[in-house]
C-alpha positions in Angstrom: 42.8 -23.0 16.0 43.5 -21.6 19.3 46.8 -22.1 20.8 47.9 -24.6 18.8 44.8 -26.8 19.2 41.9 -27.5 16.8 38.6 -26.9 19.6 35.4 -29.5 19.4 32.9 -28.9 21.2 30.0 -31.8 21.4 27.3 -33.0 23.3 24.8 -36.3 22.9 22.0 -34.9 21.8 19.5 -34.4 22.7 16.7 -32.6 23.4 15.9 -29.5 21.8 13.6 -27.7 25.1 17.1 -27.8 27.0 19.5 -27.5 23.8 17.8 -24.1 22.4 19.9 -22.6 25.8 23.5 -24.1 25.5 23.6 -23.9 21.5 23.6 -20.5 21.7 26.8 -20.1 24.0 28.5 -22.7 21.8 27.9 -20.4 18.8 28.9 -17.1 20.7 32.4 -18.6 21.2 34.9 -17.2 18.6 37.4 -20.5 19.6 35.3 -23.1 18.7 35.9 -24.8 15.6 33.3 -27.1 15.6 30.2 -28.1 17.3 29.6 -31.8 17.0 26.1 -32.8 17.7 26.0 -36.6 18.5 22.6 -37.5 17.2 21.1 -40.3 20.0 17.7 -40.1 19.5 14.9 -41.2 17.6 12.5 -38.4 18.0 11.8 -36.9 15.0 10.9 -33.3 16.1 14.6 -33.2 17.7 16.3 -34.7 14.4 14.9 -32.3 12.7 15.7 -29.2 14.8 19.7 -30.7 14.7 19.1 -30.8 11.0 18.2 -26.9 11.0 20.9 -26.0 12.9 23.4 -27.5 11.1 21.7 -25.9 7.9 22.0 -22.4 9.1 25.5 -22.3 11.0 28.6 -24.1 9.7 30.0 -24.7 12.7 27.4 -27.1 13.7 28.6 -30.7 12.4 25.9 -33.2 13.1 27.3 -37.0 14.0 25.2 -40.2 13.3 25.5 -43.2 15.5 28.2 -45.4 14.3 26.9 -48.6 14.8 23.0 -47.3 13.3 21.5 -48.0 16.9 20.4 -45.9 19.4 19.7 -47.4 22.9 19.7 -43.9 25.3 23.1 -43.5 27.1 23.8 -47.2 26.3 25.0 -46.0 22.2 27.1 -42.9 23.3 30.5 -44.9 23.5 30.8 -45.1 20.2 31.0 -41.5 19.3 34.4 -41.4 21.4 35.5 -42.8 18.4 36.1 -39.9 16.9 37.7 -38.2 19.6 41.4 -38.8 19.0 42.5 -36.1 16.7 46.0 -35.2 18.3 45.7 -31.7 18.0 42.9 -31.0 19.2 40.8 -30.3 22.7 37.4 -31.9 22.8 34.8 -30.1 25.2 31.9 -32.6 25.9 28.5 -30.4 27.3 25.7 -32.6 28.7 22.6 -31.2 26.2 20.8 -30.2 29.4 23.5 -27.0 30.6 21.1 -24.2 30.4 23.6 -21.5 31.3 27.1 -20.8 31.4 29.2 -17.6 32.0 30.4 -15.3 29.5 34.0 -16.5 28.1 33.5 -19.7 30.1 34.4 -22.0 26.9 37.9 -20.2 26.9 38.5 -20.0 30.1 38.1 -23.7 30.5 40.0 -24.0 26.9 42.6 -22.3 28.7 42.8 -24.4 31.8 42.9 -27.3 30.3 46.3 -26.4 28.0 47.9 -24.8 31.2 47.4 -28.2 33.3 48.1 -31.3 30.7 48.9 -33.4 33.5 45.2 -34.2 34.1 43.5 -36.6 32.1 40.2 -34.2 32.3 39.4 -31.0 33.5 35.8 -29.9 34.6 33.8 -26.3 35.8 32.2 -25.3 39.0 29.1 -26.9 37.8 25.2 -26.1 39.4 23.7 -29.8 40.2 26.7 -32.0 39.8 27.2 -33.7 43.5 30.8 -33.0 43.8 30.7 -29.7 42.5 28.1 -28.9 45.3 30.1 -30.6 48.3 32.9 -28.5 46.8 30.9 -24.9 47.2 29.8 -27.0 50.6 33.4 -27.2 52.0 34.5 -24.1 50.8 31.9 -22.5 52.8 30.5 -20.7 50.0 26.9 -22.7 50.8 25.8 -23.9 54.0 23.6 -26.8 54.4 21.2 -27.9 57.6 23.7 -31.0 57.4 27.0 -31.7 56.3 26.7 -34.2 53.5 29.4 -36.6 52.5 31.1 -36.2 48.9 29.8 -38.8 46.3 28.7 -38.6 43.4 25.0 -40.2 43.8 24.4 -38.5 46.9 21.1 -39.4 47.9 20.4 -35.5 48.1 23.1 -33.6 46.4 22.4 -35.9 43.4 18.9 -37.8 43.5 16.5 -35.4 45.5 14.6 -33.1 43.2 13.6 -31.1 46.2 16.9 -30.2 47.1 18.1 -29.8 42.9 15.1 -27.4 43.0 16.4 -25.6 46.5 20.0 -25.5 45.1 18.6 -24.1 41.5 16.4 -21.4 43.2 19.2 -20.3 45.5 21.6 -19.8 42.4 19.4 -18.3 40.7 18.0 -15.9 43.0 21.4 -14.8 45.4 24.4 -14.9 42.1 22.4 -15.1 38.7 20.0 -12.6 38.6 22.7 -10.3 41.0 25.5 -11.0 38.4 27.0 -12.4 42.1 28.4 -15.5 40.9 31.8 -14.7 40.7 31.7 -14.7 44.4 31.4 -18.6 44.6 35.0 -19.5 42.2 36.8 -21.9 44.6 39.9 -22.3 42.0 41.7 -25.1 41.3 41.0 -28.2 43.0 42.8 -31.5 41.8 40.5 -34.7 42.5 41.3 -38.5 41.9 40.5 -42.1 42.0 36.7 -41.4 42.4 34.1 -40.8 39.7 32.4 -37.8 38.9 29.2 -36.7 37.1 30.8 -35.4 34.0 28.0 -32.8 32.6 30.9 -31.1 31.4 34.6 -32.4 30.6 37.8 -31.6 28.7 40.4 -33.8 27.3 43.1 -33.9 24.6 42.6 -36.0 21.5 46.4 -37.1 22.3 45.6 -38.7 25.2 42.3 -40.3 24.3 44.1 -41.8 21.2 45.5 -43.9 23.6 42.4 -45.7 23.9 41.7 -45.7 20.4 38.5 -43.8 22.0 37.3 -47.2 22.7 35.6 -46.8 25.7 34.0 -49.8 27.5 31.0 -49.7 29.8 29.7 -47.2 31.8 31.6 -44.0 29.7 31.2 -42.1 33.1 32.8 -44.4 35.1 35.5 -45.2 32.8 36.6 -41.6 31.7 36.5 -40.1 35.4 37.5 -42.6 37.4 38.8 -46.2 36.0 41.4 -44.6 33.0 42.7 -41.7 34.7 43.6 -44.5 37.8 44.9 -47.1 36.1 47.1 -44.8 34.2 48.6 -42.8 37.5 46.6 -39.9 36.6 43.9 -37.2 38.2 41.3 -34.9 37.4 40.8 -31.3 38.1 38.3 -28.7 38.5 38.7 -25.0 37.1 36.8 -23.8 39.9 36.9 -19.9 38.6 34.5 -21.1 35.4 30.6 -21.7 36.2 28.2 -23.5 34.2 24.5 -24.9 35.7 23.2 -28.3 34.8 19.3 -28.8 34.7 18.9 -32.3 36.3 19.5 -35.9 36.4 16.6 -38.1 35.4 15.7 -38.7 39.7 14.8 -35.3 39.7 13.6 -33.7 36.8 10.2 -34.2 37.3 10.0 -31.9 40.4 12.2 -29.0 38.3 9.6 -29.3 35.7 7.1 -28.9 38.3 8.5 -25.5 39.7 9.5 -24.2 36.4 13.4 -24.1 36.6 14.1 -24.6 33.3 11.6 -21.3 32.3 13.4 -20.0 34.5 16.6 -20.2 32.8 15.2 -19.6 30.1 13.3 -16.2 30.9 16.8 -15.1 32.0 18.5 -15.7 29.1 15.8 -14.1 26.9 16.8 -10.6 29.2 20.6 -10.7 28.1 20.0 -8.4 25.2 23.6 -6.9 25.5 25.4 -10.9 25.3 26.9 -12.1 22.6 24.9 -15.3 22.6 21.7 -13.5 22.0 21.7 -13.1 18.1 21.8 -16.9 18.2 19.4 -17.7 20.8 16.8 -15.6 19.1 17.0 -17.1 15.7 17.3 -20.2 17.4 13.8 -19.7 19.0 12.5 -19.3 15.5 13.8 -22.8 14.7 11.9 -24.0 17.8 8.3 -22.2 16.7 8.7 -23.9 12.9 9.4 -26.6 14.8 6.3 -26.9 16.7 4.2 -25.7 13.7 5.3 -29.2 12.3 5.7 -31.2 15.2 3.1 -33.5 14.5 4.4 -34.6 11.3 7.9 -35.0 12.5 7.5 -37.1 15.4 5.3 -40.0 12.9 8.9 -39.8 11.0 10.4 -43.6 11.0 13.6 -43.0 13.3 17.1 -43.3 11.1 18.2 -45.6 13.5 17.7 -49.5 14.7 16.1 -49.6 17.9 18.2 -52.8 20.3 16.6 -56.1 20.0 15.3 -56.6 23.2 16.0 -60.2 25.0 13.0 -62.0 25.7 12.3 -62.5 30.3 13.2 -65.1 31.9 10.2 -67.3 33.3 9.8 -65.7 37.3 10.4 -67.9 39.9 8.2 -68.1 42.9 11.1 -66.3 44.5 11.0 -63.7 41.9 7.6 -63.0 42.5 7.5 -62.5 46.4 10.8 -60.3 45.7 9.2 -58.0 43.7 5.6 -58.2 46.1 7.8 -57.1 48.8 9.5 -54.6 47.3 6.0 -52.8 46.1 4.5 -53.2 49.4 7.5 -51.1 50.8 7.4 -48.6 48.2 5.2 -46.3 49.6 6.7 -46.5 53.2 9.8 -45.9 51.8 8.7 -42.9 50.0 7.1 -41.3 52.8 10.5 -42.0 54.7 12.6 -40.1 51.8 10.0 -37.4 51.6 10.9 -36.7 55.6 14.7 -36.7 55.0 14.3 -34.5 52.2 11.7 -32.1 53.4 13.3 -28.9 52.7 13.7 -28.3 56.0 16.5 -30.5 56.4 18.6 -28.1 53.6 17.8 -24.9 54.2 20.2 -23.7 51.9 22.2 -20.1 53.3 
């Protein structure tokens, strides 16, 4: 307990080459109660490595689906389920945050008790579109072009060139300098508009009210439809930093440049943090891991896989639709390739 309130930590999980960064930090922090894993996968190789953490430290609670079916970010909702527990403050942490500053679990833990009147509370967070046209207005970045505040900006959120610029310039000017204090922004209340929410808070009190029955898109709902309907708003701690690897439009050119080695190679220097016991035992996990990975992955998933409606018969429209659309693809391309050239971002 910490104030009063039971802390859960938990994060849909996953995949262990991002998780073997944030498990550590989750384990470091002496107010966490618990660490639910929500297990949405079928990969056996990641099973497993949930299974090994939860074998070796008892805060780790591992969560099967509900329903037995696993369908990507389709068969999360149902793990909200058991996220009602009055007296308690549940910390959701997308499974790809590969860093986050020292004490930053209590510092949001204690931002979110000293504002109750926001439905949830959020960090400065690296690759979230909002977050970046936050550091944008507060002048704490400067882009070639002033770009508008959504949250699937076709640069701030999609372009892999520019999560790639934005990672690098992190990393290089307020990681590796210790520096990042320098871009907290403080508090900054936000509402009626959605949010990427790689990282949110929320008492169990007020998601009881839902009976943690969320419908639809769980992002949309949670950021944006419940806290509206119900005269409410969100909030970020802007004084608390965590970075976010990528969303699915650009995680190809990370892995390309190496970000997430990157993160990772400066983890593996902070000898002196109190996450680093963990992360090194954690990276022996990983290595039996991969000694048995082969085996693992021919393991027959614990879960149903969705039955899959069989197509509709295409129509001759259909057909010269999707023509069209492939014969523009490549013109289009070329066109986002110019927008995007990282000339048009320079990031200062």
């Amino acid at each position: 307990m910490y104030r009063n309130y039971k802390i859960i930590v938990n994060t849909a999980a996953g995949r262990r080459r991002y998780m073997q960064y944030l498990v550590p930090f989750v384990l470091a922090s002496d107010i966490v109660d618990r660490y639910d894993i929500w297990i949405n996968t079928h990969n056996g190789a990641d099973i497993e490595f949930f299974k090994m953490l939860a074998k070796k430290y008892p805060k780790i609670n591992l969560c099967w689906q509900p329903d037995g079916i696993v369908d990507g970010n389709k068969s999360i909702n149902a793990f909200y389920r058991d996220c009602t527990q009055e007296n308690a403050i549940y910390f959701k942490l997308d499974d790809d945050i590969v860093w986050m500053e020292p004490n930053a679990i209590q510092k949001m833990v204690d931002f979110r008790i000293d504002n109750p009147q926001y439905f949830l509370v959020t960090p400065l967070v690296i690759n979230n579109s909002l977050s970046t046209y936050l550091l944008q207005i507060r002048g704490k970045i400067t882009l070639r072009k002033y770009c508008k505040s959504s949250p699937t900006h076709s640069l701030l959120w999609k372009s892999g060139e520019f999560a790639t610029a934005l990672h690098e310039w992190f990393i290089e000017k307020y990681l590796s300098t210790d520096k990042y204090p320098s871009l907290y922004v403080g508090k900054q209340e936000m509402g009626m508009t959605r949010f990427s929410i790689n990282a949110i808070l929320w008492f169990g009190a007020e998601m009881k009210k839902t009976q943690g029955i969320i419908p639809g898109d769980d992002e949309e709902f949670l950021s944006c439809i419940y806290p509206t309907s119900h005269g409410m708003s969100n909030c970020w701690n802007g004084d608390a930093i965590m970075a976010h690897f990528a969303f699915f439009t650009q995680r190809h050119l990370l892995d390309k440049a190496g970000i997430l080695e990157r993160y990772g190679a400066f983890i593996a220097s902070r000898k002196n943090e109190r996450f680093y016991p963990y992360y090194t035992e954690i990276q022996g996990i990983l290595s039996e891991i991969a000694t048995n990975e082969k085996h693992l992955m021919s393991q027959p998933s614990p879960y149903r896989k969705p039955t899959v409606a069989p197509k509709p018969s295409r129509t001759i429209k259909d057909a010269m639709t999707k023509f069209m659309q492939k014969s523009v693809q490549p013109l289009a391309k070329t066109i986002r390739n110019q927008i995007h050239k990282t000339e048009t971002f320079i990031i200062k």
